[in-house]
C-alpha positions in Angstrom: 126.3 69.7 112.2 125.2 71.7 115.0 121.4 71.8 114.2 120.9 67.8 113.7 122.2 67.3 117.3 119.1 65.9 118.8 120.1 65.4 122.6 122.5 66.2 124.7 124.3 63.5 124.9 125.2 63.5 121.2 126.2 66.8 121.8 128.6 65.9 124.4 129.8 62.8 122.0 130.5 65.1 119.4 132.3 67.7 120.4 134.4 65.3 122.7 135.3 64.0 119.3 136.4 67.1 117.8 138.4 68.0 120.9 140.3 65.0 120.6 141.1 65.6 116.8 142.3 68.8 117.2 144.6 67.6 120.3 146.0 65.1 118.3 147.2 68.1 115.8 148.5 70.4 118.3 150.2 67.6 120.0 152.5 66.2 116.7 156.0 66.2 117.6 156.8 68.8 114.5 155.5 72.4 113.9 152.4 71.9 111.5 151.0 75.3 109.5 147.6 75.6 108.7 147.0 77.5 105.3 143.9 79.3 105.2 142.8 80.2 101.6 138.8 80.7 101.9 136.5 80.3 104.3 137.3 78.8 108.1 134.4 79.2 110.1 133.7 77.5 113.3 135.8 74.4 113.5 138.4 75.2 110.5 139.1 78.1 112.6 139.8 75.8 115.8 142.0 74.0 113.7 144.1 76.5 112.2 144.6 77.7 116.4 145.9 74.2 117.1 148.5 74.9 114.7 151.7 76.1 115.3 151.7 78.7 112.8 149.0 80.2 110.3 149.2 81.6 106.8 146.1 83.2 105.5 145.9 84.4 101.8 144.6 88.0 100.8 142.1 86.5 98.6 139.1 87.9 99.2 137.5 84.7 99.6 139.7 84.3 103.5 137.1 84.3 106.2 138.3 84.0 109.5 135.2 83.3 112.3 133.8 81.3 115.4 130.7 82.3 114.2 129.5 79.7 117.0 127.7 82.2 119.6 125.6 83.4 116.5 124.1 79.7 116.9 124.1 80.3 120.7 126.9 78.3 121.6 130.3 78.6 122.0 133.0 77.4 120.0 133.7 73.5 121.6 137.1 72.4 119.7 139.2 74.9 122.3 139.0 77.9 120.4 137.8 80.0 123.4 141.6 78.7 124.9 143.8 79.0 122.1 142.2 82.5 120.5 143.4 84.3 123.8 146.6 82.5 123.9 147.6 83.9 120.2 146.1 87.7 119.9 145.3 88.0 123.8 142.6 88.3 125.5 140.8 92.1 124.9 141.5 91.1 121.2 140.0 87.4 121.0 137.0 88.0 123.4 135.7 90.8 120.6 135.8 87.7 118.3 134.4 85.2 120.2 131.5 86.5 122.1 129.7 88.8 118.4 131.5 86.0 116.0 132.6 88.9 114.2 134.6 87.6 110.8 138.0 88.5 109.9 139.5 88.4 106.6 143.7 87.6 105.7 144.7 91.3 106.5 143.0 91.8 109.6 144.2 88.2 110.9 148.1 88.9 110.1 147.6 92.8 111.6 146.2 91.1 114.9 148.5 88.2 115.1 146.5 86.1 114.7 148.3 84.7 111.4 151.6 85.9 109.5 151.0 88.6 107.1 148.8 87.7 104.4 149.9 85.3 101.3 149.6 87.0 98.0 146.6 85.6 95.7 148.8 84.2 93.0 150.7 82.1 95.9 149.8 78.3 95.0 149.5 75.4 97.0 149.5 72.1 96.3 150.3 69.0 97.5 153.9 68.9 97.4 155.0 72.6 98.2 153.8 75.8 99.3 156.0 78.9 98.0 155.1 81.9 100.1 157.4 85.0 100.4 158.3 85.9 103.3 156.9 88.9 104.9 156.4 88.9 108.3 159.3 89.6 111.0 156.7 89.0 113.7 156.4 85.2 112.8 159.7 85.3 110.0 160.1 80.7 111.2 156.2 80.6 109.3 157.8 81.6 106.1 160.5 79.5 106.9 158.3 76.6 107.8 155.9 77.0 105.0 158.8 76.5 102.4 160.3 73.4 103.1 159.1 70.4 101.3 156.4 68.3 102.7 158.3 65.5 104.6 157.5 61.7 102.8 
């Protein structure tokens, strides 16, 4: 999306758009968990911060990036706010200023989600069965259990 902006005040449109979407999330009035199972670059990984908590699966597929500053920008949703706040500062400014890439493992040993989901873990719809396995974040688990409320 980033390359067809042609001005910038589409640019400014835009990413005032995405701001407000991923307010909206963080600002639901019950805990919401984003679970990462492949690739969450750039914006999917501003939305998983926006989250209360974060599961990330060990499938070699979890990619875990603001690849943004690669582009020459930096990442607009809030991530440059919310990184910090999770795995502190020292930690999140490594990620944010080379848009180095993280994968499940690394992202649960940093904090910046609970430990990694095994592969075979399915999610659908209706429920998402994780063991739990983390006593840094043990109300993910937790959270990630219950049934999806109708």
């Amino acid at each position: 999306v980033i390359k067809t902006i042609r001005d910038a005040r589409e640019g400014s449109r835009l990413a005032s758009e995405g701001q407000a979407v991923v307010e909206k999330l963080e600002n639901l009035p019950f805990p919401v968990v984003a679970a990462i199972n492949g690739a969450a670059m750039g914006g999917g990984t501003e939305l998983a911060l926006c989250c209360k908590y974060i599961v990330a699966s060990d499938s070699p597929s979890t990619r875990v990036a603001l690849p943004e500053v690669n582009l020459g920008v930096l990442p607009g949703f809030g991530g440059t706010v919310r990184m910090p706040a999770r795995i502190g500062l020292q930690t999140s400014m490594d990620f944010i200023l080379t848009g180095k890439t993280m994968n499940g493992e690394k992202a649960a040993k940093i904090g910046f989600a609970a430990s990694p989901a095994a592969r075979s873990s399915r999610a659908s719809g209706r429920r998402i069965s994780w063991r739990r396995r983390s006593k840094a974040t043990p109300s993910a688990a937790w959270c990630c259990s219950r049934r999806r409320a109708r």
